[in-house]
Backbone as XML, in Angstrom:
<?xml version="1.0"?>
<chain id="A" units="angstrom">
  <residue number="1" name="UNK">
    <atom name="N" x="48.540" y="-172.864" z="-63.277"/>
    <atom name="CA" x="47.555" y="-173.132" z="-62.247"/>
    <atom name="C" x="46.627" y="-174.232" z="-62.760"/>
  </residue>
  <residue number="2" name="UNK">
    <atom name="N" x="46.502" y="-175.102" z="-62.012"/>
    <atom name="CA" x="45.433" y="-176.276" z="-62.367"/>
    <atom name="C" x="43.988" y="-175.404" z="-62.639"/>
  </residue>
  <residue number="3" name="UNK">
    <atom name="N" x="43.614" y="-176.009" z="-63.297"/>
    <atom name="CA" x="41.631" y="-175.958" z="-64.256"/>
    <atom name="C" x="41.179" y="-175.362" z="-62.749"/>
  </residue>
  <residue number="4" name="UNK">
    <atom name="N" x="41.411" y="-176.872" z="-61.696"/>
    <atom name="CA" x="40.286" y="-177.381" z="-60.870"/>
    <atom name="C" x="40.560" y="-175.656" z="-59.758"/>
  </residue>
  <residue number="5" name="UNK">
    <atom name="N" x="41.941" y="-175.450" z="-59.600"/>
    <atom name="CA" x="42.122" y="-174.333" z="-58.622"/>
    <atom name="C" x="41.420" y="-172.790" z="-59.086"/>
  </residue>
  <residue number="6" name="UNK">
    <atom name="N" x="41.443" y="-172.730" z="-60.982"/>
    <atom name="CA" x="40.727" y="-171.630" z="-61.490"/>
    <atom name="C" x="39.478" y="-171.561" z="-61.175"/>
  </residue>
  <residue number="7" name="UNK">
    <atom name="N" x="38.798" y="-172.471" z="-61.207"/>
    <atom name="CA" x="37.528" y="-173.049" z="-61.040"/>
    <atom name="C" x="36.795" y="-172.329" z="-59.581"/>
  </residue>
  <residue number="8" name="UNK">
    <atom name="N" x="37.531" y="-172.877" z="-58.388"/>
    <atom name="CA" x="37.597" y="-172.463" z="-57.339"/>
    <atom name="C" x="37.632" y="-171.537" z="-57.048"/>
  </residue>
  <residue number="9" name="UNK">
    <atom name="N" x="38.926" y="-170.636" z="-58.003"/>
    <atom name="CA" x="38.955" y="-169.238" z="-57.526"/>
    <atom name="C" x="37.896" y="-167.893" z="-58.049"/>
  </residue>
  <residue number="10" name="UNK">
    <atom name="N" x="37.720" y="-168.558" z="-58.814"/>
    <atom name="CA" x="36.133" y="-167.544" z="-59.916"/>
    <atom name="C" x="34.803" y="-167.845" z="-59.602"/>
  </residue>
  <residue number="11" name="UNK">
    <atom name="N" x="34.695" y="-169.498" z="-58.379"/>
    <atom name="CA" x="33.559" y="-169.218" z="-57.992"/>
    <atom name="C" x="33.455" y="-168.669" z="-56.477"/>
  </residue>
  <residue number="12" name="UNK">
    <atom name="N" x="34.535" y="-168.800" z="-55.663"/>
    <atom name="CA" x="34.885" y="-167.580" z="-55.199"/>
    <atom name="C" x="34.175" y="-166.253" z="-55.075"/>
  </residue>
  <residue number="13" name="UNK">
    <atom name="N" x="35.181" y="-165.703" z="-56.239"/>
    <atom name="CA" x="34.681" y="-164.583" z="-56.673"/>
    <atom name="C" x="33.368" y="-164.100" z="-56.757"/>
  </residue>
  <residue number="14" name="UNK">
    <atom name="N" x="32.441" y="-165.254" z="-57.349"/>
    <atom name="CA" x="30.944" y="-164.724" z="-57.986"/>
    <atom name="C" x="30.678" y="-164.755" z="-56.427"/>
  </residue>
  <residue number="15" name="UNK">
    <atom name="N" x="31.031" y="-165.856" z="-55.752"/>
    <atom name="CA" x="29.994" y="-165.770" z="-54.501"/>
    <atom name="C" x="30.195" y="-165.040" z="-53.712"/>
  </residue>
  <residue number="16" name="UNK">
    <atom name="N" x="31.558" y="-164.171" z="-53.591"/>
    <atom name="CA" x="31.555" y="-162.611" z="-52.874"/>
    <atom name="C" x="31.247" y="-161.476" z="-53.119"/>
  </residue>
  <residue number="17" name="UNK">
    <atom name="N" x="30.894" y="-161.374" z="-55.017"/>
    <atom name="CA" x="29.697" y="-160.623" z="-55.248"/>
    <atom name="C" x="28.870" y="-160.243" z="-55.025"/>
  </residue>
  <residue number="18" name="UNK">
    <atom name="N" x="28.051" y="-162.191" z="-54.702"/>
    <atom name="CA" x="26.912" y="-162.387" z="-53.812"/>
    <atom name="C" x="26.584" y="-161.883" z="-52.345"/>
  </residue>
  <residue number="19" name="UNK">
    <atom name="N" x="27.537" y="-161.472" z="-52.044"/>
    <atom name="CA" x="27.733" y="-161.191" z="-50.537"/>
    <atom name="C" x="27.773" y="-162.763" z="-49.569"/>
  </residue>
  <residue number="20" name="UNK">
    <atom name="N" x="28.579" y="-163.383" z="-50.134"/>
    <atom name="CA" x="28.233" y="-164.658" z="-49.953"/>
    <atom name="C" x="30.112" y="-165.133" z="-49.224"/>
  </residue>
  <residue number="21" name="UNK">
    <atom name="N" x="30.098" y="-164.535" z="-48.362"/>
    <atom name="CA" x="31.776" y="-164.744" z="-48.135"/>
    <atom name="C" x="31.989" y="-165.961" z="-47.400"/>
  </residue>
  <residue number="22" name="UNK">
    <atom name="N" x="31.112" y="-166.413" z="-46.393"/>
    <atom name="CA" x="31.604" y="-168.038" z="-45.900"/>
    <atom name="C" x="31.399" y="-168.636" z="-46.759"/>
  </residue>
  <residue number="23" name="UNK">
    <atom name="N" x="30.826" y="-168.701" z="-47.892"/>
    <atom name="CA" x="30.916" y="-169.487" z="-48.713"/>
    <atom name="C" x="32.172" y="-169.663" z="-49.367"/>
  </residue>
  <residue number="24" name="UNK">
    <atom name="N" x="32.498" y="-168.674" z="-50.132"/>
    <atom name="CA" x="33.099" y="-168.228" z="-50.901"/>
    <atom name="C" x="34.976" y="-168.456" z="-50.299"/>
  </residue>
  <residue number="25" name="UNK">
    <atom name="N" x="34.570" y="-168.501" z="-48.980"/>
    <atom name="CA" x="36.283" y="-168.928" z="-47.920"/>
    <atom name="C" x="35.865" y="-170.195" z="-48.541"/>
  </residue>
  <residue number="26" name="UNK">
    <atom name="N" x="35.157" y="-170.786" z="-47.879"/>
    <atom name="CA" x="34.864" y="-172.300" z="-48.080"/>
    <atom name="C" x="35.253" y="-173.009" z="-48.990"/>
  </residue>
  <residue number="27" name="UNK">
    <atom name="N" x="35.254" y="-172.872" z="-50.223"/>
    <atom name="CA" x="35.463" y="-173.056" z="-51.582"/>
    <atom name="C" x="37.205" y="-172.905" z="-51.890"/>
  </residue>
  <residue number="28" name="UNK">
    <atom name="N" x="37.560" y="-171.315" z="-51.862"/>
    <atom name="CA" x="38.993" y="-171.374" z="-51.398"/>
    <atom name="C" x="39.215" y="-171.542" z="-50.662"/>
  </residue>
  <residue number="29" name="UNK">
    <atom name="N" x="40.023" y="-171.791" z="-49.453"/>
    <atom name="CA" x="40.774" y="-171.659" z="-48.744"/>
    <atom name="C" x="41.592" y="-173.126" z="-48.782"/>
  </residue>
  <residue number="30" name="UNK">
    <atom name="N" x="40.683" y="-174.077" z="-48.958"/>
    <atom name="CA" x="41.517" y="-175.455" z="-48.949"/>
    <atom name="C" x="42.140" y="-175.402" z="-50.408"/>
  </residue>
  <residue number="31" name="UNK">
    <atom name="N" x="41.734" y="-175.286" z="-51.474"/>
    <atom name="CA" x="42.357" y="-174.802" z="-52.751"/>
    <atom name="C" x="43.958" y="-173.837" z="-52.180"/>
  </residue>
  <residue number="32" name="UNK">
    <atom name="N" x="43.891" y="-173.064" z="-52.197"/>
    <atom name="CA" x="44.737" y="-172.315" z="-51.236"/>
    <atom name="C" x="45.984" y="-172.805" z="-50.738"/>
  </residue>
  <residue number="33" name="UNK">
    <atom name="N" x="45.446" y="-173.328" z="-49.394"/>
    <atom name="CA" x="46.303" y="-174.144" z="-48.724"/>
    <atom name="C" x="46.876" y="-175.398" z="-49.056"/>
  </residue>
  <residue number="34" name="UNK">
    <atom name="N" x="46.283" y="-175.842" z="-50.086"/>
    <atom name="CA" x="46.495" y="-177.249" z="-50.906"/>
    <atom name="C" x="48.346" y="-176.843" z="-52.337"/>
  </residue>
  <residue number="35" name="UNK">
    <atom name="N" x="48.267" y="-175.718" z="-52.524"/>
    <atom name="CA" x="49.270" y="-175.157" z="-53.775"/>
    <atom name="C" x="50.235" y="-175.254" z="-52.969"/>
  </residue>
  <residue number="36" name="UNK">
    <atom name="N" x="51.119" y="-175.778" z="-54.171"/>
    <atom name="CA" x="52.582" y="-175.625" z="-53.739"/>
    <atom name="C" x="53.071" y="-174.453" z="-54.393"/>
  </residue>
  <residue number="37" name="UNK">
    <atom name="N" x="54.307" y="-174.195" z="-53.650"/>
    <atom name="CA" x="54.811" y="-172.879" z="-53.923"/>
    <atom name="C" x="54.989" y="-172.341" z="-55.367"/>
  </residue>
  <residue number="38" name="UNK">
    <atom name="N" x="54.556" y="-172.814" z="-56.137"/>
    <atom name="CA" x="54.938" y="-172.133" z="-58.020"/>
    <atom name="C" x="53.065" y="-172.431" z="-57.657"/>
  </residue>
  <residue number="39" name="UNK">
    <atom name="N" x="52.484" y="-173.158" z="-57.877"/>
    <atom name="CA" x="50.913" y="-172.733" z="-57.483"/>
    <atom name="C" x="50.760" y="-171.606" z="-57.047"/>
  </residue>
  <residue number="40" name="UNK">
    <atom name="N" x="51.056" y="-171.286" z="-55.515"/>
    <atom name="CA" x="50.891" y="-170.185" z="-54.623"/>
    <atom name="C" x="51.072" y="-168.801" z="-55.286"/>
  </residue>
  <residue number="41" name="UNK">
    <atom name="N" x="51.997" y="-169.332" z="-56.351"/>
    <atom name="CA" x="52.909" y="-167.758" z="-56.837"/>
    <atom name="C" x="51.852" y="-167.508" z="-57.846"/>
  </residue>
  <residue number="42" name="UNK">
    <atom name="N" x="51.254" y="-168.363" z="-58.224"/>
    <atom name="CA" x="49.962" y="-168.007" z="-59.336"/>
    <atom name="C" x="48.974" y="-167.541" z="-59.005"/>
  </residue>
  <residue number="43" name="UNK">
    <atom name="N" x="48.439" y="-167.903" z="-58.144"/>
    <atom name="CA" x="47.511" y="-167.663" z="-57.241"/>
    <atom name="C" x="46.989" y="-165.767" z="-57.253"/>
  </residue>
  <residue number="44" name="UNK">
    <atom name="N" x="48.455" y="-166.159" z="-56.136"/>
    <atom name="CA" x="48.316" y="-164.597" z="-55.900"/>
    <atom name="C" x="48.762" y="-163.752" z="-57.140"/>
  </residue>
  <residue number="45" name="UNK">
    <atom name="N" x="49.491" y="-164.336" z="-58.062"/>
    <atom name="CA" x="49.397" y="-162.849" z="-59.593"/>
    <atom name="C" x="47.646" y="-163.042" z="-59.612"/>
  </residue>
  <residue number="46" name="UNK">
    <atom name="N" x="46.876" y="-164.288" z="-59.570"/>
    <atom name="CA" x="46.002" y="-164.323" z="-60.248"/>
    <atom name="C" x="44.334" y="-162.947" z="-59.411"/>
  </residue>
  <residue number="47" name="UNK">
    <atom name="N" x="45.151" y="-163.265" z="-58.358"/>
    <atom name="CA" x="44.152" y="-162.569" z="-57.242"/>
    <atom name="C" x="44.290" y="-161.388" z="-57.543"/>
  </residue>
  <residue number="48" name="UNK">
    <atom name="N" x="45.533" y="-160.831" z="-57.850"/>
    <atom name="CA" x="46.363" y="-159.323" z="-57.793"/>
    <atom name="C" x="45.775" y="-158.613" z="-59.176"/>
  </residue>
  <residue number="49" name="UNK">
    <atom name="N" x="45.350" y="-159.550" z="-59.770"/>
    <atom name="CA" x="44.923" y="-159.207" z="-61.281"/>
    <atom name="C" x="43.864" y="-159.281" z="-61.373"/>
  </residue>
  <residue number="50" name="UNK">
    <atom name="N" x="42.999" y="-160.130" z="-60.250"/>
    <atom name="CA" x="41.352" y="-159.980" z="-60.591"/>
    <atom name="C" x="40.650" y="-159.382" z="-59.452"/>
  </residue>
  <residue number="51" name="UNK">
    <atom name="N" x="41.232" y="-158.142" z="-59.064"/>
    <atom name="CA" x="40.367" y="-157.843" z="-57.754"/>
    <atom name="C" x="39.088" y="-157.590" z="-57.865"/>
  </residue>
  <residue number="52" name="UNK">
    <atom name="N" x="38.845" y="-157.185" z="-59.402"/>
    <atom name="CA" x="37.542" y="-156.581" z="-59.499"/>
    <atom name="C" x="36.609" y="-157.384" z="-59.418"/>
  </residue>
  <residue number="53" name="UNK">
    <atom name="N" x="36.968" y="-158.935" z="-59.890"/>
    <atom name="CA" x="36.389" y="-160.141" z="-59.927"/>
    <atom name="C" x="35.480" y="-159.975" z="-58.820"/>
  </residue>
  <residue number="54" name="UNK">
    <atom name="N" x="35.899" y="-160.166" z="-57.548"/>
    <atom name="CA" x="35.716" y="-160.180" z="-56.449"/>
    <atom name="C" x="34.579" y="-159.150" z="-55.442"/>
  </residue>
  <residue number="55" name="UNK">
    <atom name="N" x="34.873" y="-157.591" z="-56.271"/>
    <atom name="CA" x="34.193" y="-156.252" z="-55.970"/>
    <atom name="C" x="33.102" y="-156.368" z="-56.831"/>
  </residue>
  <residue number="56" name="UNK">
    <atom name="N" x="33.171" y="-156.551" z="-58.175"/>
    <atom name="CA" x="31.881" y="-156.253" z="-58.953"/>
    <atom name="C" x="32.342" y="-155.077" z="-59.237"/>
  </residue>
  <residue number="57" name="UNK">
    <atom name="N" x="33.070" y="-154.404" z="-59.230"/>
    <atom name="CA" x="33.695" y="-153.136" z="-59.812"/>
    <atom name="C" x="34.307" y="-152.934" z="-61.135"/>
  </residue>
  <residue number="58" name="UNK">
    <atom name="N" x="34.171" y="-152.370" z="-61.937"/>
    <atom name="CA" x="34.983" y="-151.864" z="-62.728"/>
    <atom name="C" x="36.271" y="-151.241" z="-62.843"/>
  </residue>
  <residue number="59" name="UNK">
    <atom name="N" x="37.069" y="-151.741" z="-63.732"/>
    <atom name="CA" x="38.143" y="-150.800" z="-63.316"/>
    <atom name="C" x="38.130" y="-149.975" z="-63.682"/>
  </residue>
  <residue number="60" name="UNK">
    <atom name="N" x="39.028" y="-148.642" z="-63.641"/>
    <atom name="CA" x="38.941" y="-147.032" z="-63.503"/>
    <atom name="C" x="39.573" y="-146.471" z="-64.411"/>
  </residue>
  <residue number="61" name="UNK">
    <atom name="N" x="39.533" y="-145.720" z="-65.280"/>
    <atom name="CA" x="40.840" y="-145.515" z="-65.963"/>
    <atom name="C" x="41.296" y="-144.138" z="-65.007"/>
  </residue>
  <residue number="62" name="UNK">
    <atom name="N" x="42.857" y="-143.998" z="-65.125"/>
    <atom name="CA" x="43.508" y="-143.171" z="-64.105"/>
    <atom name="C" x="43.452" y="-142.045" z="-64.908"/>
  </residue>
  <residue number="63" name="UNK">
    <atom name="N" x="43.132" y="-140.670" z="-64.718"/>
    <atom name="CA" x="43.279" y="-139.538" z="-65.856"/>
    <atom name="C" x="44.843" y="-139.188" z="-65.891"/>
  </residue>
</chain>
Protein backbone atom coordinates (compact mmCIF):
# COMPACT_ATOMS: atom_id res chain seq x y z
CA UNK A 1 0.00 0.00 0.00
CA UNK A 2 1.41 3.42 -0.85
CA UNK A 3 2.71 5.83 2.41
CA UNK A 4 0.27 8.48 0.89
CA UNK A 5 -3.01 5.84 1.01
CA UNK A 6 -1.77 4.77 4.86
CA UNK A 7 -1.72 8.21 5.63
CA UNK A 8 -5.27 8.69 4.53
CA UNK A 9 -6.49 5.76 6.02
CA UNK A 10 -5.30 6.50 9.84
CA UNK A 11 -6.41 9.93 9.47
CA UNK A 12 -9.55 8.61 8.70
CA UNK A 13 -9.62 6.75 11.48
CA UNK A 14 -8.61 9.50 14.16
CA UNK A 15 -11.29 11.65 12.63
CA UNK A 16 -14.08 9.01 13.23
CA UNK A 17 -12.99 8.83 16.67
CA UNK A 18 -13.63 12.36 16.56
CA UNK A 19 -17.03 11.80 15.60
CA UNK A 20 -15.95 13.48 12.66
CA UNK A 21 -17.31 11.13 9.75
CA UNK A 22 -17.81 13.63 6.68
CA UNK A 23 -14.69 14.33 7.21
CA UNK A 24 -13.19 11.39 7.63
CA UNK A 25 -15.33 9.94 4.04
CA UNK A 26 -13.74 12.92 2.63
CA UNK A 27 -10.25 12.05 3.13
CA UNK A 28 -10.96 8.34 2.09
CA UNK A 29 -13.08 7.70 -0.23
CA UNK A 30 -11.13 9.19 -3.23
CA UNK A 31 -8.00 7.27 -1.78
CA UNK A 32 -10.33 4.34 -2.09
CA UNK A 33 -11.63 4.70 -5.29
CA UNK A 34 -8.27 5.78 -6.70
CA UNK A 35 -6.51 1.73 -5.79
CA UNK A 36 -6.12 -0.63 -8.12
CA UNK A 37 -7.07 -3.98 -7.49
CA UNK A 38 -3.76 -5.45 -5.43
CA UNK A 39 -4.21 -1.79 -3.63
CA UNK A 40 -7.91 -2.54 -2.98
CA UNK A 41 -6.92 -6.01 -1.64
CA UNK A 42 -4.77 -4.11 0.95
CA UNK A 43 -6.94 -1.87 1.84
CA UNK A 44 -9.47 -3.91 2.95
CA UNK A 45 -6.92 -6.61 4.97
CA UNK A 46 -5.87 -3.23 6.25
CA UNK A 47 -9.45 -2.04 7.39
CA UNK A 48 -10.30 -5.75 8.53
CA UNK A 49 -7.34 -5.48 10.86
CA UNK A 50 -7.82 -2.04 12.20
CA UNK A 51 -11.37 -1.80 13.15
CA UNK A 52 -10.57 -0.66 16.42
CA UNK A 53 -8.64 2.15 14.82
CA UNK A 54 -11.75 3.51 13.82
CA UNK A 55 -14.06 2.64 17.27
CA UNK A 56 -11.55 3.78 19.85
CA UNK A 57 -12.09 0.40 21.25
CA UNK A 58 -10.00 -2.01 22.51
CA UNK A 59 -9.77 -5.26 21.57
CA UNK A 60 -11.26 -8.05 23.78
CA UNK A 61 -9.65 -10.98 24.66
CA UNK A 62 -12.20 -13.98 23.94
CA UNK A 63 -12.31 -16.24 27.29
Amino acid sequence: MRPSTLRALKRAAELTRQNRLTEAVLIAEPVILAADSYESDEILRWLADHVTDFTGESDKEMP
